[in-house]
N, C-alpha and C positions, 0 to 999 in steps of 0.2 A: 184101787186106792182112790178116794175120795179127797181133795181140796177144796176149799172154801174162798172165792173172790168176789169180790164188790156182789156181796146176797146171792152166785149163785153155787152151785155145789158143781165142781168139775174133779171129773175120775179120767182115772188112766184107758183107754180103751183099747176093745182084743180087735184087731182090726189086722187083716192077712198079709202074710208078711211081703207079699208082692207091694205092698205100701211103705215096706222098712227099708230103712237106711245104712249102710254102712259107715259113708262119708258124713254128708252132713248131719246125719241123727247122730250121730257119736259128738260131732261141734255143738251141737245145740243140749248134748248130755253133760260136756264138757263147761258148757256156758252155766247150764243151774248150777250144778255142782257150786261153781267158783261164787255165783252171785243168784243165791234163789229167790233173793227179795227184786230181781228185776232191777235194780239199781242202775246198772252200767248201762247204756245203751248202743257206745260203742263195739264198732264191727269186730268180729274176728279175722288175722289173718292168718292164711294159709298159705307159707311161703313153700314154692317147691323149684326155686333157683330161677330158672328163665321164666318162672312164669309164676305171678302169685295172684292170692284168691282173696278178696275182703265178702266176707259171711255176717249181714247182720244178726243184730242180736233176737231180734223175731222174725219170723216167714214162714211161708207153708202154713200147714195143713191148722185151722181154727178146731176149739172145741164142738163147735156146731157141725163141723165136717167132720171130725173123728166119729162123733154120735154119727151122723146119717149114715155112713158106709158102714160102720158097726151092723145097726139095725137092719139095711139093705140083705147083707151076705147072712145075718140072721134069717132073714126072712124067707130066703129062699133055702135055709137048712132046716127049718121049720117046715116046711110046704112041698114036698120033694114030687107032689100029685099033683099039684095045685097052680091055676096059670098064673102069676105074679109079675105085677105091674108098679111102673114107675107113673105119677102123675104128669112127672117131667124130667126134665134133666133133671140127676140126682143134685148134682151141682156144676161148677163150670167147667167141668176138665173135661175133655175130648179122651184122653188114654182110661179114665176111670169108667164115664159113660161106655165106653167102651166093651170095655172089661165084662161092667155087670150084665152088657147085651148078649157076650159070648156065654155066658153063664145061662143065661135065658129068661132075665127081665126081659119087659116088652115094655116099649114108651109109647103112651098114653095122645100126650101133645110135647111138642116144641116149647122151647122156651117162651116164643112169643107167645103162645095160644093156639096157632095152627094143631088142629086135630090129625090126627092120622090112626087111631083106634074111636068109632063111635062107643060115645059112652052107653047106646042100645045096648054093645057087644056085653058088656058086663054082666055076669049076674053074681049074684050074692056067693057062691062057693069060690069065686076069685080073691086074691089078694091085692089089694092095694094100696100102695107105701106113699106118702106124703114126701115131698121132696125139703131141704132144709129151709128153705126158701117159705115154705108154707103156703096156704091156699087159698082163696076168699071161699066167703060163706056159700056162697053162690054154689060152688062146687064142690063144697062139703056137703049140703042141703040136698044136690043133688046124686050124690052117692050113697046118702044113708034111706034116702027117699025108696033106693033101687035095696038098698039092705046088706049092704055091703060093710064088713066092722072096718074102719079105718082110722082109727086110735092105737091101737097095738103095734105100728108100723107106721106112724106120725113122729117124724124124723124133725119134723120144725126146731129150728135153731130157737132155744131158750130168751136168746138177747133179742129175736125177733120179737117171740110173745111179749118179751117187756111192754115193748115199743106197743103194741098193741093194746095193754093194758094199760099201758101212760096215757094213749089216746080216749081210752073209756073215760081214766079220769079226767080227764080234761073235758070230755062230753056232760060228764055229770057236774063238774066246776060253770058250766055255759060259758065254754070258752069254743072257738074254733077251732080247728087244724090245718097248722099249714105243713105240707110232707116235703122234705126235701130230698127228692127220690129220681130216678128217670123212672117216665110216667107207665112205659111198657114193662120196664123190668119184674119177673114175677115177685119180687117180694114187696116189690110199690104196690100192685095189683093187687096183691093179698093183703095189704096195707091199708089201703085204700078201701077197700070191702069193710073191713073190721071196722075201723076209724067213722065211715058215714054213717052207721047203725046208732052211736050213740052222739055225735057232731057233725055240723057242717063243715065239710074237708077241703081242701086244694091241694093238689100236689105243683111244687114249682122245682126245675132240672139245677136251676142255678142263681147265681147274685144278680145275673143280669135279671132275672126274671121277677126274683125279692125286689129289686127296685121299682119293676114293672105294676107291682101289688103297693110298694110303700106309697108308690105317689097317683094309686085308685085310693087307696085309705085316708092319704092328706088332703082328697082331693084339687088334685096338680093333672087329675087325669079322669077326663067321663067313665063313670064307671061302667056302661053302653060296652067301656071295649075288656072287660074282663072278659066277658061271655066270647066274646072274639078270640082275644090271645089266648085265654084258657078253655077252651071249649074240649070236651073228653076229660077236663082232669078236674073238672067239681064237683061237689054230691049233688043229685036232684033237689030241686026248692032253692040252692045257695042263693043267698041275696045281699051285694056288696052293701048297701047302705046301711044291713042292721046284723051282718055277722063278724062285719071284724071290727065290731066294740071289745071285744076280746080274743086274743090269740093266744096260743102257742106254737111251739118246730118241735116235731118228730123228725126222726131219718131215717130211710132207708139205711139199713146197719154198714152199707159197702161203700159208702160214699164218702169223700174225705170229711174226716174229724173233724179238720180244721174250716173248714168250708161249709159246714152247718154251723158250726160254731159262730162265726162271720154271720152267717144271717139271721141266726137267733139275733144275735146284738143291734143286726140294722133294724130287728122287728122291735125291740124292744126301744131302740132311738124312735122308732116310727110313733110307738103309740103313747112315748111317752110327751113328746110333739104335738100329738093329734087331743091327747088328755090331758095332760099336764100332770104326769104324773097317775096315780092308784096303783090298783090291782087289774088292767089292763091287757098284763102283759103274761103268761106263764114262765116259770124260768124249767126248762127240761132237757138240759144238758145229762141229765141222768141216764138220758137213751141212746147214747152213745157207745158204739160196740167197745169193750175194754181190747179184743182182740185184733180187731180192723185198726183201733185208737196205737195198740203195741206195735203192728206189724208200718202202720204210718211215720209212727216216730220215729223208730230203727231206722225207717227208708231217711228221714230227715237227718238223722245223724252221718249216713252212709255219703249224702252231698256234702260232708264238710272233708272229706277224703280225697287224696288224691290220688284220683285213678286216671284209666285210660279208655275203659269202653266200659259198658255193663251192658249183661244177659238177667232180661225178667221171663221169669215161665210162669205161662199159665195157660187156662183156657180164654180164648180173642172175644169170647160173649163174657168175660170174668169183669165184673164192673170194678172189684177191689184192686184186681193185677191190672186192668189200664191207667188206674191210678197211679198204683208202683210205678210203672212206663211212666207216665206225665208226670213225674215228680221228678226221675232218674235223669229224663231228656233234657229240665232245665238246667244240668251242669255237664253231664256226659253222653257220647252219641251211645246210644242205646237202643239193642233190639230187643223186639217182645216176642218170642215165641213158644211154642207150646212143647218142643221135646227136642232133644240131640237130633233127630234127623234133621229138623234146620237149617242146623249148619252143613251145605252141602258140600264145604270142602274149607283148605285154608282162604282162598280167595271168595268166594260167594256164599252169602246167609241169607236163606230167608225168612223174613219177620213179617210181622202185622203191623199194618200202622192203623193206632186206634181213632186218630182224628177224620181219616179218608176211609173207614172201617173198609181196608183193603188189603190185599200182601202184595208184599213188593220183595224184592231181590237186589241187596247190593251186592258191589264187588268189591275186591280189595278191604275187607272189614277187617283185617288182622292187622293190627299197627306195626312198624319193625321195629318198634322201639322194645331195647331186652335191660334186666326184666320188665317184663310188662303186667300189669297191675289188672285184674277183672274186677269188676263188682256183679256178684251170682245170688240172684235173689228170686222171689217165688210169689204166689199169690196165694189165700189161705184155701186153694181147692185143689192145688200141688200136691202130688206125693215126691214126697223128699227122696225117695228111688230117682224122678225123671231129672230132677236137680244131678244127681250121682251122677246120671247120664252126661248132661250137658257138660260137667265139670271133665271126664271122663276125653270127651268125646274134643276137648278147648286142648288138653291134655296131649294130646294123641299129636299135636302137630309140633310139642315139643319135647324130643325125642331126649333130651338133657333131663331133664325137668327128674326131680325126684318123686318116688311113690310116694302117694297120700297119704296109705296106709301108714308107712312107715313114720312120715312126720306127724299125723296125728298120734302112732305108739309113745315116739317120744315126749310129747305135750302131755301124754295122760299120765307119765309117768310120776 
């Protein structure tokens, strides 16, 4: 089945039921039903006596990640001869990459870029899948170079190419581009490639750094130190005193919504300051992920709840889910981590902290306060299975608590 949102066509995908849900794919079958126009944004609860659940109203698994796993387990039922290869993580989850390694994908590079397969090894009778993330040219040029088809198994997230295509236009407008991306992340990387072919690019991590650029552009600052502070994240030739007569903001699709959004606006204060006004400035809030944009609001609604802890799963390199985490922390103590084994008992969990990119181990994380309120939420490269886990597994230390099953029977009634 085929739907239609903000231009693009999204379908239902066949995707193995080791990714299907019982628990929360049935709340989230249960949410469209009530409200398909998206309206509501308020959480679900899942009361089961000593222990209740708030389920927002968007998480997990994005359109862009439905497609690439689709494609992935295609591919390799397609090729049952044939070596087949991931470019990189398929996406951020540790249990999926997983998955498709037991099956007998083979990773290419790392997320960062670290190699671990030369691309020598390749030849043209291999299969190579494109990650959702997508690629820079650089490494498309250099696979089709070797004669490798890698279109048929190019998994690129749709709302990426936007952003990609946004950026041409704006190359052809002679405007610049400013990315508001983290500079290593591979969809900045693949971003970044696209984007400097037809404009001169920057990518910047944050506000503090938009500042860093608004006041080379007022000049309030030698522009001697762009090439310093941004050094690696500009296109060859860049030149502060005759490229940012005109801008626009792309983003990396993972990044908060709100948070580009924010420095679109200071760019646009900047050069309407610096011009006084024109055609300046681009406005391209249009590249913004609809499903990154759904699963952030949800998170925004879920802090006006009262709870008592929250559990975000995801993968710890997941740039969308450390957001969820940094959104969750400023109201509830909150751990982020990637699956029920986690939690290694009722007294000790351990999480990732995304700010110290480290794990750590608290004790005592079960409040005794009864009932007691979770907020259980996911990042969009989650299978709503590992959610079932978690929820399953919070469950299990109270032995009162009613079945899930059973309460959601009744709700669907």
């Amino acid at each position: 089945m085929v739907i239609h949102q903000k231009g693009v066509s999204i379908k239902k995908f066949d995707i193995p039921a080791y990714y299907r849900s019982s628990l929360t794919g049935r709340i989230k079958s249960l949410r469209r039903e009530a409200d398909p126009r998206k309206k509501d944004r308020q959480p679900a609860l899942l009361d089961l006596g000593p222990v209740k659940f708030l389920i927002p109203r968007h998480f997990g698994f994005c359109y862009g990640v439905e497609n690439a796993i689709e494609i992935s387990y295609r591919a390799l039922e397609e090729n049952p001869n044939k070596r087949v290869f991931l470019l990189s993580q398929m996406i951020h989850n540790q249990e999926v990459n997983r998955d498709l390694e037991e099956r007998g994908i083979h990773f290419i590079m790392d997320t960062d870029g670290k190699q671990f397969i030369p691309f020598s090894e390749l030849t043209p009778d291999d299969v190579v899948i494109i990650p959702a993330f997508g690629t820079t040219l650089e490494i498309e040029n250099l696979l089709n170079e070797k004669g490798l088809e890698i279109q048929r198994y190019n998994t690129t997230c749709p709302f990426v190419e936007k952003v990609w295509k946004r950026s041409a236009k704006l190359g052809e407008d002679k405007y610049s581009v400013i990315i508001h991306g983290k500079a290593g992340h591979e969809e900045t990387r693949a971003t970044f490639s696209h984007s400097m072919q037809s404009a001169p690019s920057v990518v910047i991590r944050d506000m503090k750094e938009a500042q860093i650029l608004g006041e080379i552009i007022l000049g309030k600052r030698d522009k001697t130190d762009f090439f310093v502070l941004f050094d690696g994240k500009y296109s060859p030739g860049f030149d502060p005193a005759t490229h940012f007569e005109r801008v626009g903001v792309v983003n990396q699709t993972t990044m908060l919504a709100s948070e580009t959004q924010a420095i679109a606006d200071y760019f646009r204060q900047v050069m309407n300051e610096r011009y006084d006004g024109g055609d300046h400035f681009a406005d391209t809030r249009d590249t913004l992920c609809y499903a990154t944009n759904d699963n952030q609001e949800a998170t925004y609604a879920l802090l006006e709840e009262d709870a008592d802890i929250a559990f975000v799963i995801g993968g710890y390199n997941s740039s969308n889910t450390s957001h969820i985490a940094e959104l969750c922390e400023r109201v509830f103590p909150t751990y982020f981590i990637n699956g029920a084994g986690e939690i290694l008992s009722d007294e000790n969990v351990r999480h990732f902290d995304h700010e110290q990119h480290e794990m750590k181990e608290t004790a005592n994380w079960l409040p005794d306060k009864r009932p007691l309120t979770v907020i259980l939420t996911s990042g969009a490269s989650c299978p709503d299975t590992i959610v079932d886990q978690v929820m399953n597994r919070i469950i299990s230390f109270f032995p009162e608590a009613r079945d899930p099953e059973s309460v959601l029977n009744e709700l669907s009634e």
